[in-house]
N, C-alpha and C positions, 0 to 999 in steps of 0.2 A: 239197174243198168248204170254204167259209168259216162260221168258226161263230158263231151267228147275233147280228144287231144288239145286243143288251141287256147277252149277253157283251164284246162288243169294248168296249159301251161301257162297261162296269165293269171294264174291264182298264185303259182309257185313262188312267182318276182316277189307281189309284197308280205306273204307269210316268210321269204329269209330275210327282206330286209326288216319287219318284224323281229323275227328273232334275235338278228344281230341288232338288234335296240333294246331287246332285252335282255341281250347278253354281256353288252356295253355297261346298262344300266346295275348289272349284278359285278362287273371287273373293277370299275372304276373306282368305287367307293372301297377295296379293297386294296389299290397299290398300296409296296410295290409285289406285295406276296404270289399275285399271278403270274408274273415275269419271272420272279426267283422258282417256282415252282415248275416253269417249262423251261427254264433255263436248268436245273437240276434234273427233271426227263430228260434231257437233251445228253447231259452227262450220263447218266443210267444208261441209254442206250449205246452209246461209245462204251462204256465200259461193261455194256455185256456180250461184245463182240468177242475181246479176247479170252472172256469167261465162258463163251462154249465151246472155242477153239480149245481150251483145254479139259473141257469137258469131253471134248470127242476124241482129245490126246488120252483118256482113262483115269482124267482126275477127278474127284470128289467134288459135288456141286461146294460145299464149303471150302473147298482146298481153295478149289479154282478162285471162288471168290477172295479168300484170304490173300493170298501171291496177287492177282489183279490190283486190290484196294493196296497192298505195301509197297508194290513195284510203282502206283500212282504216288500215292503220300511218300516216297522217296523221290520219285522225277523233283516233284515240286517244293518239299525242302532246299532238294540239289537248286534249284531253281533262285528259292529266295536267299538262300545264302550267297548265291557266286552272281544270278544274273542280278537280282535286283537291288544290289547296293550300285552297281555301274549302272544300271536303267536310272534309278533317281539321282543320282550324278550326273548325268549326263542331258538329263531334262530339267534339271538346277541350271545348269550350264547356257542348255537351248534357250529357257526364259530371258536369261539375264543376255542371251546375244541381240535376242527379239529387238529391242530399242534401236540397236545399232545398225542391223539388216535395215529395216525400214529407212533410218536416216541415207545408209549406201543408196540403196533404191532412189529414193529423193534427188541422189546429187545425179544418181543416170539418166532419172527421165528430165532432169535441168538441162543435160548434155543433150538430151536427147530434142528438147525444146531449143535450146542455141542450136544445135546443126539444122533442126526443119526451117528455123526464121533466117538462116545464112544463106540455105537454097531455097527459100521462098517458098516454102510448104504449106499449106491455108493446117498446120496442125497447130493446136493448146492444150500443152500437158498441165494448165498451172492450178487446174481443179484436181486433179490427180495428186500432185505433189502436194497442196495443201490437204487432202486428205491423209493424206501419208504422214504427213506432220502432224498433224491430228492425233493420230493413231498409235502414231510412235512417243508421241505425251503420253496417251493414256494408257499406254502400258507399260512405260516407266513406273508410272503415278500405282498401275494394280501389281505391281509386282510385287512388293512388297503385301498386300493385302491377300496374296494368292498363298504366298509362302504361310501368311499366320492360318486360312483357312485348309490348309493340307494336311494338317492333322486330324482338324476335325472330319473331313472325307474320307483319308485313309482308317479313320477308326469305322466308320459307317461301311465305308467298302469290305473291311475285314468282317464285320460282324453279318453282314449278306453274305459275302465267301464263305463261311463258318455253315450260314444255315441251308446255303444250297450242296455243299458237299455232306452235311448229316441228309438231310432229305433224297440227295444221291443216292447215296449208301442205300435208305431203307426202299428204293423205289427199286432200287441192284435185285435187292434180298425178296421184297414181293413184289413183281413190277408184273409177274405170271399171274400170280392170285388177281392182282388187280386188273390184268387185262381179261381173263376169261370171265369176270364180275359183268364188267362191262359188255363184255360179247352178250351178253344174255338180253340188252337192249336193243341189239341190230337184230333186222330181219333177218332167218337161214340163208336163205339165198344170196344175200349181200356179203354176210358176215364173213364167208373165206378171203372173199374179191377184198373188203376194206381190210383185215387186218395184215392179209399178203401185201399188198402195194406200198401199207401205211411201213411196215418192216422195212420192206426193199428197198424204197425210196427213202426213207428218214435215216436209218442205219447207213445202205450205203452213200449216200450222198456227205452225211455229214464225216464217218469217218473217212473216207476217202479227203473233203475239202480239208479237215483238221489234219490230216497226214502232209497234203500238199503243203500247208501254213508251215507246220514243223520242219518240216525239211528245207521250204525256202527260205525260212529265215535262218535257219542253220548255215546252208550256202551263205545268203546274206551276212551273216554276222561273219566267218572267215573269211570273204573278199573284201569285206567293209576293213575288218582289222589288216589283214594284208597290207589292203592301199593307205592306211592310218587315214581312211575318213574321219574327218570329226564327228562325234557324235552318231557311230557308226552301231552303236547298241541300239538306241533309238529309232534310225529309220532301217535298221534289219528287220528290226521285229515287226515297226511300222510297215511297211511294205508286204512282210510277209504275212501278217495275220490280216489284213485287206483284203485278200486271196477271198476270203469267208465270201465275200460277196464279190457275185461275179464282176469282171469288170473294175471294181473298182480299185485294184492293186497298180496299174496302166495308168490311173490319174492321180495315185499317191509318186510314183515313181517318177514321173512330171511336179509335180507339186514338188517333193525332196532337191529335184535336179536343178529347178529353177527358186528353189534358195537358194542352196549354197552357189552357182552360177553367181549371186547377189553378190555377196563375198569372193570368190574365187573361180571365175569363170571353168579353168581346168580341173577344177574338184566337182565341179557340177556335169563336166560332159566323161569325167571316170564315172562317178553315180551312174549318171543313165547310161552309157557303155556297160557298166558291171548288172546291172539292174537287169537291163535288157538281158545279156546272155546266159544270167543265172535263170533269168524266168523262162527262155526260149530252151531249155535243158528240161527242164521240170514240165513243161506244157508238151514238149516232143515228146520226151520218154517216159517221163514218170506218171504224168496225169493222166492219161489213157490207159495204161493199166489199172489203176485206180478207180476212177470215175464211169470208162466204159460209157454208155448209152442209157443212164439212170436216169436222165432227168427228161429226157425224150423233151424237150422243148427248144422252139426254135428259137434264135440268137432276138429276133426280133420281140413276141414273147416276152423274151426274158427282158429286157428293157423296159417292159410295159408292167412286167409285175414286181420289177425292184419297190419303183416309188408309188405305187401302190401297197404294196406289202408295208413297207413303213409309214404309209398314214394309214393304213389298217392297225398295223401297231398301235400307231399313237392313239387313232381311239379308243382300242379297246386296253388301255394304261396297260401294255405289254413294253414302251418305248418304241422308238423308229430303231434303234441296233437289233434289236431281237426281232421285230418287221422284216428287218433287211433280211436276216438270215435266216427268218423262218420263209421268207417269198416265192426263192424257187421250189423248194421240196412239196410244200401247199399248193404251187401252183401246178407243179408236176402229178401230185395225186388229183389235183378238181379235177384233169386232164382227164386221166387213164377213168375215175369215174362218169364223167361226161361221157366219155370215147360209150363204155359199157351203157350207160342208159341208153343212149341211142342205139345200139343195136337191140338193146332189148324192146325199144318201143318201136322197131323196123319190123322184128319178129313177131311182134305182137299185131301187126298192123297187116302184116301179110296171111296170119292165121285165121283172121278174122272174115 
């Protein structure tokens, strides 16, 4: 006889947080290969989206995947040849303004302290400013140390880029073997319910958000060069690949607007003018066809499982970026599986 609902359910709490200690205790000692590893799933599944879109066009499972992987490995050539000599150019540029924005800063919240003490305002910027001064030494003083350690990062980041695009590849080529391997560990009954939801929701959420990204900072990048923002390479793509995580495109777009404001008040209120109407285009028209109703969680929810998701990350050495963006999709499937347990333990309870 099974012993009753209230026990199982008070048993279940500490055999997962159980498990996630021992799951912890097997990821850690392993970075960063867990990360790169679902970070290259992550790619696999984007890219077997348009591989069976032309599979159902009458192409060759190899064709498809051939044209798939060339049409990628060219975007991304195209990519490093034309976008990323202006990207590190122009974040050569953003470092070396760094010192000087702060110092501007300095002299407004000065101005800003003379006007509160001329109308008598009980305000003290002068902790503020000396922080700023602070700040703005010390990354004069690192700038130059930042510059000698960028090679050694950009070698480490290639040689990860390297291994989660082969690992891609092979996850493209068996990602089927390997998932119906794994089927064979899930109960029948569960087994269509997880690996349906786990598709639906991981696939489309993530292509759809990676569509959204491309396209907005595409927009971003012709209005930015239009209006000759400075360093308008930078906070297009900045802005637009933010997108990944909800929300937080609306505080980089704030952040971009009130630097350069710093510098150029009317460069700062084009920004967010341009900001604003490129993202109100893409969130009207384009997002909704895209995204639809995949992630079924409410705005609230989602708040709560951002910064969750990224200390969930960080303990289990996945990092808080791949946290962030693994948060909603995870939290979208515990949902639809919750949702499903509970009726089945309604059903089971009424049977009874």
């Amino acid at each position: 006889m099974w012993p009753p609902r209230w026990l199982r359910l008070s048993l279940a709490l500490p055999l997962l947080v159980l498990n996630l200690f021992v799951l912890r205790q097997l990821l850690v000692p392993l970075a960063p290969f867990p990360a790169l590893f679902v970070a290259a799933a992550l790619i696999a599944f984007l890219l077997d989206l348009p591989s069976r879109w032309l599979q159902q066009r009458g192409l060759t499972k190899p064709l498809s995947f051939a044209l798939v992987l060339g049409i990628t490995l060219g975007g991304l050539s195209l990519a490093a040849t034309w976008l990323v000599p202006r990207l590190i150019e122009q974040l050569g540029e953003l470092v070396n303004a760094i010192p000087s924005w702060l110092v501007q800063a300095q002299e407004l919240l000065n101005q800003l302290q003379s006007l509160a003490e001329a109308r008598g305002w009980p305000t003290d910027f002068s902790p503020l400013s000396d922080d700023l001064l602070a700040r703005s030494s010390r990354v004069a003083r690192s700038v130059s140390q930042q510059l000698l350690s960028l090679l050694s990062a950009t070698l480490g980041l290639t040689v990860n880029t390297v291994i989660v695009l082969v690992l891609a590849i092979f996850l493209l080529l068996s990602g089927e073997a390997i998932a119906n391997g794994l089927a064979r560990w899930i109960p029948s009954d569960w087994r269509e319910l997880i690996f349906s939801t786990i598709n639906r929701t991981f696939r489309g959420y993530f292509a759809g958000q990676v569509l959204i990204a491309l396209i907005l900072s595409s927009l971003q990048l012709v209005v930015f060069t239009l209006l000759q923002i400075p360093y308008g390479v930078v906070f297009a793509l900045l802005i637009g690949f933010t997108t990944l995580v909800p929300y937080a495109s609306a505080l980089t777009i704030t952040l971009v607007s009130t630097v350069l404001a710093v510098e150029d008040p009317r460069t700062g209120l084009e920004v967010l003018a341009a900001a604003i109407s490129v993202g109100q285009v893409v969130d009207q028209l384009i997002s909704p066809r895209l995204m639809g109703s995949i992630v079924g969680l409410q705005p609230a929810w989602l708040l709560f499982c951002l910064p969750l998701g990224a200390r969930a990350g960080n303990l289990l050495g996945l990092g808080e970026l791949l946290g962030l963006l693994l948060a909603v999709p995870v939290a979208s499937v515990l949902k639809t599986f919750l949702d499903e347990l509970y009726l089945r333990l309604q059903l089971s309870s009424s049977n009874q």
